[in-house]
C-alpha positions in Angstrom: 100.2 105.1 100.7 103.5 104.3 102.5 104.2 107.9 103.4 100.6 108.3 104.9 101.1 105.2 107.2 105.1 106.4 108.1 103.5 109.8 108.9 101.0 108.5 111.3 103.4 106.1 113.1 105.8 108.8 113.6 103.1 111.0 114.9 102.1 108.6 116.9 105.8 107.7 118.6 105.9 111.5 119.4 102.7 111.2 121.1 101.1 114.0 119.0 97.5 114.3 117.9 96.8 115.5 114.6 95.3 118.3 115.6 99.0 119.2 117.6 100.9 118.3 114.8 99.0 120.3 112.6 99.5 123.3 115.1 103.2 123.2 114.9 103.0 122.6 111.0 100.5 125.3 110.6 98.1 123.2 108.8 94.8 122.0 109.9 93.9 118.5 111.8 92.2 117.6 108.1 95.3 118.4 106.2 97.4 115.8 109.1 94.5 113.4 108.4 94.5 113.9 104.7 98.4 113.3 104.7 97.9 110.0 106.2 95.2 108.8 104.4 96.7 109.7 101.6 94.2 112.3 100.0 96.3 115.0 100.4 100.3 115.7 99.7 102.1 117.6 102.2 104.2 120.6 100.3 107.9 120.4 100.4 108.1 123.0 102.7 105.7 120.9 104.8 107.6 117.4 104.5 110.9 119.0 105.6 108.6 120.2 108.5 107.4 116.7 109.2 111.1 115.2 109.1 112.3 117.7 111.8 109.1 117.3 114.1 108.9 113.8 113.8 112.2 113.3 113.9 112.8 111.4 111.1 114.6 110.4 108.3 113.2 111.4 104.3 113.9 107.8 103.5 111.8 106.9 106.5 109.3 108.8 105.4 109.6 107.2 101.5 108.9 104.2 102.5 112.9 103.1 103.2 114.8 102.0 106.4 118.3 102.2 106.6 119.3 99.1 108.3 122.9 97.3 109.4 123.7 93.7 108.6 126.6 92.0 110.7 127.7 89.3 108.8 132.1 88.0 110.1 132.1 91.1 111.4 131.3 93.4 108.5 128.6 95.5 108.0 126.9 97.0 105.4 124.4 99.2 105.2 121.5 99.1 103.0 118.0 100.7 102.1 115.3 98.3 102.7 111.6 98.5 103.4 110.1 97.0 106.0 107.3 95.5 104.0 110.7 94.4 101.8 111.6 92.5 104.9 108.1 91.3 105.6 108.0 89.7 102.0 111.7 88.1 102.7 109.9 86.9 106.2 107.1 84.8 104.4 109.9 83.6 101.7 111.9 81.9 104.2 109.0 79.8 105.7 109.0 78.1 102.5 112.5 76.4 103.0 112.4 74.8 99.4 111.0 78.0 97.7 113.5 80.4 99.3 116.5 78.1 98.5 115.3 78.5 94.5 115.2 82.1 95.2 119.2 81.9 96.6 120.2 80.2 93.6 118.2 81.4 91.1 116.3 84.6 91.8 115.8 85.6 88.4 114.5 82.3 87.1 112.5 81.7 90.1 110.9 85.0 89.8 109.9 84.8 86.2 108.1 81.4 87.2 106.0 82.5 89.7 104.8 85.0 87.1 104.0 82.9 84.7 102.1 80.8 87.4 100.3 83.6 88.7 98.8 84.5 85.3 97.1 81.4 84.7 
């Protein structure tokens, strides 16, 4: 679960235990853990907790990254996952693939799914 795993990084980059970050949360060490391994669901009240401790961003925490692109000195800014850009990553060492994917993304999608059914 994507917010487990953002939870315990950002726990982590805050140099916090669980048992410390359940302290300030008022929650047990087993409800952090459970949070991060994904057994349990923090409460709202809880996750807007977690976003001010950890210092973090709810689309952080969701599972998006607000990124900026530079491109002649424009930028835009978009949503993007970092397992998104992980995926894009792999894509691009397959020059002939990821050019199919530029021109066609729709097409080239559709194929690989029929391929991947077989």
């Amino acid at each position: 679960m994507i917010i487990g795993e953002r939870i315990k990084e950002a726990r982590k980059n805050m140099n916090l235990t669980q048992k410390e970050l359940g302290d300030i949360l008022g929650v047990s060490k087993v409800s952090i853990c459970g949070y991060e391994n994904g057994t349990r669901i923090p409460t709202l009240e809880n996750f807007i907790q977690l976003l001010e401790v950890l210092e973090v961003k709810p689309d952080y925490l969701l599972g998006r990254e607000t990124s900026v692109i530079c491109e002649d000195e424009e930028e835009y800014n978009v949503y993007i996952a970092k397992e998104d850009l992980s995926i894009i990553s792999e894509f691009k060492k397959y020059t002939d693939l990821y050019n199919r994917l530029i021109a066609d993304h729709k097409r080239t999608v559709e194929l690989i799914a029929r391929r991947m059914k077989k």
